[in-house]
C-alpha positions in Angstrom: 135.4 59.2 122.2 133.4 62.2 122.4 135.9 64.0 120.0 136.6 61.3 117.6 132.5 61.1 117.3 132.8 65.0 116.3 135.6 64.9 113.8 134.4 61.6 112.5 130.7 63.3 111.5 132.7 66.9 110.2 134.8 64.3 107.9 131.5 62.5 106.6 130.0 65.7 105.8 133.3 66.6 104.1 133.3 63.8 101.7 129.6 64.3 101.3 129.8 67.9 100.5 133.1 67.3 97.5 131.0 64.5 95.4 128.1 67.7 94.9 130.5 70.6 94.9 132.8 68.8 92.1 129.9 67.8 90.5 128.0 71.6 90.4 130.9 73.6 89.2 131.6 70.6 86.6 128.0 71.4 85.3 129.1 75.2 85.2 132.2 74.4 83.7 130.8 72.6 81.0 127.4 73.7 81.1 127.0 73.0 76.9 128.2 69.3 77.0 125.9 68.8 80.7 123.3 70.3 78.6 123.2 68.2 75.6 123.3 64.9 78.0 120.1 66.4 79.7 118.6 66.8 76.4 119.2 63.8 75.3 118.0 62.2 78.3 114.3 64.0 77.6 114.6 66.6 80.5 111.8 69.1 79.8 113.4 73.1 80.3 116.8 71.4 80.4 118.4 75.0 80.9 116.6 75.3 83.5 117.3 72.5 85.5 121.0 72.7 84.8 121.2 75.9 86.8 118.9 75.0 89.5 121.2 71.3 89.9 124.1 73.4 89.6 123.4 76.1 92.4 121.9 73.0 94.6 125.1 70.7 94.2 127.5 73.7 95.1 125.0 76.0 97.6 123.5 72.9 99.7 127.3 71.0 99.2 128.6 74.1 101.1 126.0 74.1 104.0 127.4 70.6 104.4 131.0 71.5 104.5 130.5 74.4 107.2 127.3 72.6 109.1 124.9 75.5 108.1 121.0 73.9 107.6 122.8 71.0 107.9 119.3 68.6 107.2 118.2 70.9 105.0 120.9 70.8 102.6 121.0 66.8 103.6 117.0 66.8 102.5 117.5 68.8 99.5 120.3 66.6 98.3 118.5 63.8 99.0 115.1 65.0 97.0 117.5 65.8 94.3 119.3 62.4 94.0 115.9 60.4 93.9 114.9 61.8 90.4 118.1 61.8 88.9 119.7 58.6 90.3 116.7 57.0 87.8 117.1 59.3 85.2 120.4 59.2 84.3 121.8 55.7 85.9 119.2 53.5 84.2 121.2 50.5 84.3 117.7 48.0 83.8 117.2 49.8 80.1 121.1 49.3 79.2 121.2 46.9 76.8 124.9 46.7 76.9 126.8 44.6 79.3 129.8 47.0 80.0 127.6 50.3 80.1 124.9 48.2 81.9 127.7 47.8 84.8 128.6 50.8 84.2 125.2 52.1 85.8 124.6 50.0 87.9 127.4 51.0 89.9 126.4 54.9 89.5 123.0 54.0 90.6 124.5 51.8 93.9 127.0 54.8 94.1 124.0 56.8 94.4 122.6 54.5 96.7 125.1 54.9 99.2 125.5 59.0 99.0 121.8 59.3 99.5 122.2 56.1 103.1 125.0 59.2 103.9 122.6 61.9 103.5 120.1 60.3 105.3 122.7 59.8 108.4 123.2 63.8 108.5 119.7 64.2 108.2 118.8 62.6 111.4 122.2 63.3 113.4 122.7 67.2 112.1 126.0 68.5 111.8 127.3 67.4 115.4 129.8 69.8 117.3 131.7 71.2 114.8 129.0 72.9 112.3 127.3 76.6 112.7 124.1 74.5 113.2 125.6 73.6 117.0 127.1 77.7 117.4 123.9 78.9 116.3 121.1 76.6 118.2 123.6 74.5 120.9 120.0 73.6 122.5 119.4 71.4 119.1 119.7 67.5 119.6 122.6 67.5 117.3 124.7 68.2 120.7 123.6 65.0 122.4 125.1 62.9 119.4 128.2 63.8 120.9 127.6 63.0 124.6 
């Protein structure tokens, strides 16, 4: 059981870590067309943010993947989401019945990433992260046990 606990919370922080990855080097990838939607959306210093969501989605996504900061990156992710998740998923000012669906589903989507996040915040990256290498006297050991 002990082992199937460890792979089971690697594999959660795996699927985690590819939703913000995917998403940060999409922004990068097509950083004009990102840019245009935060504009329209009324970000203030839209550049800016692009960047600073892009190097959070990919940097904090790969502290997930190889268990580094693990609640950090969990906590950062999760800050992120709370903003954003009402920015751009707005489904209660859709006016729309399709696109109104359409966000709602991003923003329970949402929902559900950030009850994930909030798992790895309080259990850490278990046995198989560089959190339990580095600092094996952290509680994340005893999740296994």
């Amino acid at each position: 059981m002990k082992a199937l606990c460890s792979i089971s919370m690697f594999l959660a922080r795996l699927c985690l870590a590819a939703i913000f990855i995917i998403a940060g080097i999409g922004k990068i990838l097509d950083y004009d067309s990102t840019l245009a939607y935060m504009v329209s959306k009324g970000i203030p210093m839209a550049p800016f943010f692009l960047v600073l969501a892009a190097l959070l989605e990919v940097l904090a996504g790969i502290c997930l993947v190889i268990g580094y900061k693990t609640r950090l990156a969990a906590a950062l992710l999760m800050l992120f989401l709370i903003p954003t998740t009402g920015i751009f998923h707005n489904f209660w000012d859709v006016a729309e019945p399709a696109a109104r669906q359409l966000q709602m589903t991003m923003f329970l989507k949402n929902l559900g990433i950030f009850g994930g996040l909030w798992y790895v915040l309080c259990c850490g990256s278990g046995r198989y992260g560089c959190d339990a290498v580095c600092c094996s006297r952290t509680p994340d050991s005893k999740i296994d046990s």
